[in-house]
N, C-alpha and C positions, 0 to 999 in steps of 0.2 A: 504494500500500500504506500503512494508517497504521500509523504508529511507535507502538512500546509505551510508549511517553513519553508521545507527544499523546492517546494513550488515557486512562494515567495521569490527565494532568490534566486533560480532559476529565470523566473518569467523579469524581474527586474536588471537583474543581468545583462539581457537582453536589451530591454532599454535602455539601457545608461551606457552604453556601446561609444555613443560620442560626447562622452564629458568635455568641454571643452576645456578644462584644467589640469584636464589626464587623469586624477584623480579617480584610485577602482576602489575605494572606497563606499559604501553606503550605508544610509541609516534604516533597518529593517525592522518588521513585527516576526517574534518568536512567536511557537505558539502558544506561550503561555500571553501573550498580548503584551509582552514587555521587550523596550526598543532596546536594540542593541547592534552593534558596527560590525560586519563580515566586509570579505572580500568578496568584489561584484568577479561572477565568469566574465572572462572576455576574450579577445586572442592573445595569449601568452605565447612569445617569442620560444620557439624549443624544438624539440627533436622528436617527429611523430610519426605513428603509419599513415599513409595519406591509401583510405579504404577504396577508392578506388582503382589506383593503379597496383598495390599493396606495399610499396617503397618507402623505405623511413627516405622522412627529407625535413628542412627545418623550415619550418613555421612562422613567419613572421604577419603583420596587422598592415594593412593596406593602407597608405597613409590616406587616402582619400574615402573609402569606405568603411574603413576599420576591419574587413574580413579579413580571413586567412585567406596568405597567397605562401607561394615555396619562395623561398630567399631566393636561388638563384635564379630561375625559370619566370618569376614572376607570375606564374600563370594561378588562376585562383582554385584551392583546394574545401571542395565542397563537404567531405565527410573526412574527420581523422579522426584515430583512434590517441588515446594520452598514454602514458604507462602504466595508471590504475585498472586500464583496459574501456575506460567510458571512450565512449563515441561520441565525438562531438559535432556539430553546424559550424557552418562556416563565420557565425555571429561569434563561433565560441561558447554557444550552449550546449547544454549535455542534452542530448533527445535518444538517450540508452532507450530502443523497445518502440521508437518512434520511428523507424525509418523501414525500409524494404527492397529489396533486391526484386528489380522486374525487367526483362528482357536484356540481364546481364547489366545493367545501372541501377545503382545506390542510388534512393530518391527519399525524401520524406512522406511518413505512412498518411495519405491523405482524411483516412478512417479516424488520426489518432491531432492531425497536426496541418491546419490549414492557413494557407499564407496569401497574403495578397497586397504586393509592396511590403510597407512596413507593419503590415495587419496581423497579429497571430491570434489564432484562436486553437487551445488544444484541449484535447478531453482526453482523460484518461480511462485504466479498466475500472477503478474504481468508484470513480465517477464525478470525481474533482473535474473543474473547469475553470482554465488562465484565459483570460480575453484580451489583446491590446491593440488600440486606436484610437489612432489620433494621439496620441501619447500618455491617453486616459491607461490605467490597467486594471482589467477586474479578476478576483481568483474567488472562483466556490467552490469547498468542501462540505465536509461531514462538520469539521469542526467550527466554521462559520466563512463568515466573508471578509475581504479587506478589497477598498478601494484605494485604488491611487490617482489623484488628479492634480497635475503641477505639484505644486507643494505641499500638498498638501493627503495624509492619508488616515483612514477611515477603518475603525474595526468594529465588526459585528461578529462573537464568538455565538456559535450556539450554546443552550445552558444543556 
């Protein structure tokens, strides 16, 4: 089951892609509803399998987009695997269980994970659901809701 946390900073992760201060810092709701500072995912500079060709190559953040591209090739690398073995997007998020191999191409599981521009909408098996647009973000769980809009965020725990 994922936790409403690793949702959390998952789907915020995501967002915060282009801090302009560079700062991969943020401020987050645990689930126990109390704020506290992780590190946001992003592309970290390093040394990965890039899952579709299957070749370690390094990883570097696009200066203009902020994805992962290969340092030397420049060319942009859509799925890589980290050492822990997560699979990540090219955003730099972990979408473990999210994605699918169809006609020999890694793609994201459309079932699991819909994109549009910078739109993500995902549901999982359990039946949580991240929303983000327009740079609003919504997450439902079991455990309750939290909104995020600008600077502002919002918690509704279920009792």
């Amino acid at each position: 089951m994922v936790s409403f946390a690793a949702i959390s900073i998952a789907v915020v992760a995501c967002n915060n892609k282009n801090a302009e201060d560079g700062n991969t810092d943020t401020t987050m709701i645990s689930e126990s509803t109390e704020m506290t500072t992780t590190s946001v995912a992003a592309v970290v500079p390093g040394t990965y399998k890039d899952l579709t060709t299957g070749k370690t190559v390094y990883i570097v953040a696009d200066p203009e987009t902020g994805w992962a591209v290969d340092s030397i090739s420049k060319v942009p690398v859509e799925f890589y695997v980290d050492n822990a073995g997560d699979t990540l997007f090219q955003t730099g998020l972990v979408v473990n269980q999210a994605i699918m191999k169809a006609d020999g191409k890694w793609m994201l599981d459309e079932t699991k994970i819909k994109r549009d521009g910078d739109n993500i909408k995902i549901k999982y098996a359990d039946g949580s659901k991240v929303k983000m647009e327009e740079g609003d973000l919504k997450i439902k769980s079991d455990d309750g809701k939290i909104k995020v809009d600008e600077d502002t965020v919002k918690v509704k725990p279920n009792n």
